[in-house]
C-alpha positions as CSV (number, residue, x, y, z in Angstrom):
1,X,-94.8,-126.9,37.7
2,X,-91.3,-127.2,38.7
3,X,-90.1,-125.3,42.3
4,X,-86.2,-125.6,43.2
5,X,-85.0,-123.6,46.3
6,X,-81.3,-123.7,47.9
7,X,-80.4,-122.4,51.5
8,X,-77.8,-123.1,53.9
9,X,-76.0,-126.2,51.7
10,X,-79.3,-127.7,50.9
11,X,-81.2,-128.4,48.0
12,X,-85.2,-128.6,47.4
13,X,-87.1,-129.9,44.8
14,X,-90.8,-129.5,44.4
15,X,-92.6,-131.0,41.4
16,X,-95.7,-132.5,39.9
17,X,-95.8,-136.2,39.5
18,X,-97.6,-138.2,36.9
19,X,-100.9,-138.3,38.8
20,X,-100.8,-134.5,39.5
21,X,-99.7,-134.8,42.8
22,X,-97.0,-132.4,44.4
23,X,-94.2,-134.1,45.4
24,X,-91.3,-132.6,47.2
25,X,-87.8,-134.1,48.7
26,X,-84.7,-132.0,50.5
27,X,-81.0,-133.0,50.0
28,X,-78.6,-131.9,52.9
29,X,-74.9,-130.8,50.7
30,X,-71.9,-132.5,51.5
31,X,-71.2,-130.7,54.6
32,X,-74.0,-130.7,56.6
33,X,-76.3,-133.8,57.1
34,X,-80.2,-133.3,57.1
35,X,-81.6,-134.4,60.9
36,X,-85.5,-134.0,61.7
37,X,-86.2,-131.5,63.9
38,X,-87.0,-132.3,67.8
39,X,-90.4,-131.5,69.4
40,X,-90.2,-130.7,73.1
41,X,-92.8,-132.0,74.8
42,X,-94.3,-130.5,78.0
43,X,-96.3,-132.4,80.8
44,X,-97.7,-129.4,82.8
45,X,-101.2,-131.4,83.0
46,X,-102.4,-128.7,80.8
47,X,-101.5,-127.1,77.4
48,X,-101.1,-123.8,76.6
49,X,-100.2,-124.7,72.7
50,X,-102.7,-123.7,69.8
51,X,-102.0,-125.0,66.6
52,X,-102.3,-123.0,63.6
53,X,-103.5,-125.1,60.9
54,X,-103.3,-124.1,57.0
55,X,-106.3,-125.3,54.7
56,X,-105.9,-126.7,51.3
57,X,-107.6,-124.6,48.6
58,X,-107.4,-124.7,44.5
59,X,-107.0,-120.7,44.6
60,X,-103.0,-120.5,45.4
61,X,-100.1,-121.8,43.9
62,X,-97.6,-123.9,46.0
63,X,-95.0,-121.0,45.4
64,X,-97.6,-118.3,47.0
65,X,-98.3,-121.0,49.4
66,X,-94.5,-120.5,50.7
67,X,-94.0,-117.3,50.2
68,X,-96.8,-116.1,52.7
69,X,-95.8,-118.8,55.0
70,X,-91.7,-117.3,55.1
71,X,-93.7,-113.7,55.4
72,X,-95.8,-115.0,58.4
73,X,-94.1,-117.0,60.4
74,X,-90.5,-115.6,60.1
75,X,-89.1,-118.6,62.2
76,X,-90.1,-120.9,59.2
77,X,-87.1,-122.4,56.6
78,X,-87.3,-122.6,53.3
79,X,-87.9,-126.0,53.9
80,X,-90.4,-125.9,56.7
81,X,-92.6,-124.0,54.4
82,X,-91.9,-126.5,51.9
83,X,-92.5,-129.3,53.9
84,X,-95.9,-127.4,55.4
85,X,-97.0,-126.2,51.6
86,X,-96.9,-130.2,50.9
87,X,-98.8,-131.6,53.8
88,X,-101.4,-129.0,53.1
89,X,-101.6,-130.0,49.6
90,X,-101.7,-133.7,50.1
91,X,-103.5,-134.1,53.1
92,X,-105.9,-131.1,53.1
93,X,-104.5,-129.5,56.0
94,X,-101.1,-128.4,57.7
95,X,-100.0,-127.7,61.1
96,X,-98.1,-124.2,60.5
97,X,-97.3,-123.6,64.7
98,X,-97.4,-124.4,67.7
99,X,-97.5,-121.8,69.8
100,X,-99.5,-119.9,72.5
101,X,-103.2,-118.4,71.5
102,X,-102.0,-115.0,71.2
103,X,-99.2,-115.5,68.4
104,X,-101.4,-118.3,67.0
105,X,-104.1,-115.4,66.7
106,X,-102.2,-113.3,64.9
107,X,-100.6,-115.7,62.6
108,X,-103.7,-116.9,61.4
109,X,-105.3,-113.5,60.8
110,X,-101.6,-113.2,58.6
111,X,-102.1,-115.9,56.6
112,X,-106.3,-114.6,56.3
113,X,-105.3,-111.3,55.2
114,X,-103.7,-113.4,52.5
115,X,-106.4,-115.0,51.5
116,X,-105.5,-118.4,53.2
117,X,-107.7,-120.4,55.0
118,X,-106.4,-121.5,58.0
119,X,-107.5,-122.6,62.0
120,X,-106.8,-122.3,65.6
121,X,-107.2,-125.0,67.4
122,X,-106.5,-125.6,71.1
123,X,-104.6,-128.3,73.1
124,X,-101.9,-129.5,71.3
């Protein structure tokens, strides 16, 4: 399996290695440079986050993977869902949101409807 994807002067590649594990990297083009993104952290003494957490399966390919991840959380890049679709695979589970119990809810009856497995979990 090969995946390449292009949005906003960046390049992805998604591919098999030799050992049959998914391997993915992201090139930022010439005029834009590639940055990790920033996590706001809140010290309120208590969290309102939920994560919504995908679980690996054998069922879906990677490129169903992302497409239902760009068609439930519309916030998600092409990358993101990349990025999530690879953690998923490699670690057995992927953090898709953080957000509050309500949209974490209904994100992960989305991603059920698609057959996905996927969990809310609390405090993060």
């Amino acid at each position: 399996m090969f995946l390449t994807m292009s949005s906003v002067n960046t390049r992805f590649s998604v591919s098999r290695s030799h050992t049959g594990q998914i391997v993915g990297s992201a090139e930022a083009g010439p005029e834009r440079t590639a940055a990790p993104a920033e996590v706001e952290e809140t010290s309120s003494g208590r969290s309102d986050r939920w994560a919504v957490v995908l679980i690996n399966d054998d069922h879906h390919s990677a490129d169903f993977v992302i497409w239902a991840l760009l068609k439930t959380v519309p916030e998600l890049s092409n990358t993101d869902a990349t990025l999530i679709m690879l953690e998923t695979h490699n670690t057995g589970r992927g953090v898709v949101a953080l957000c509050d119990r309500e949209q974490a809810d209904a994100y992960s009856a989305a991603l059920r409807l698609l057959q996905l497995g996927c969990e809310v979990e609390p405090d993060w």
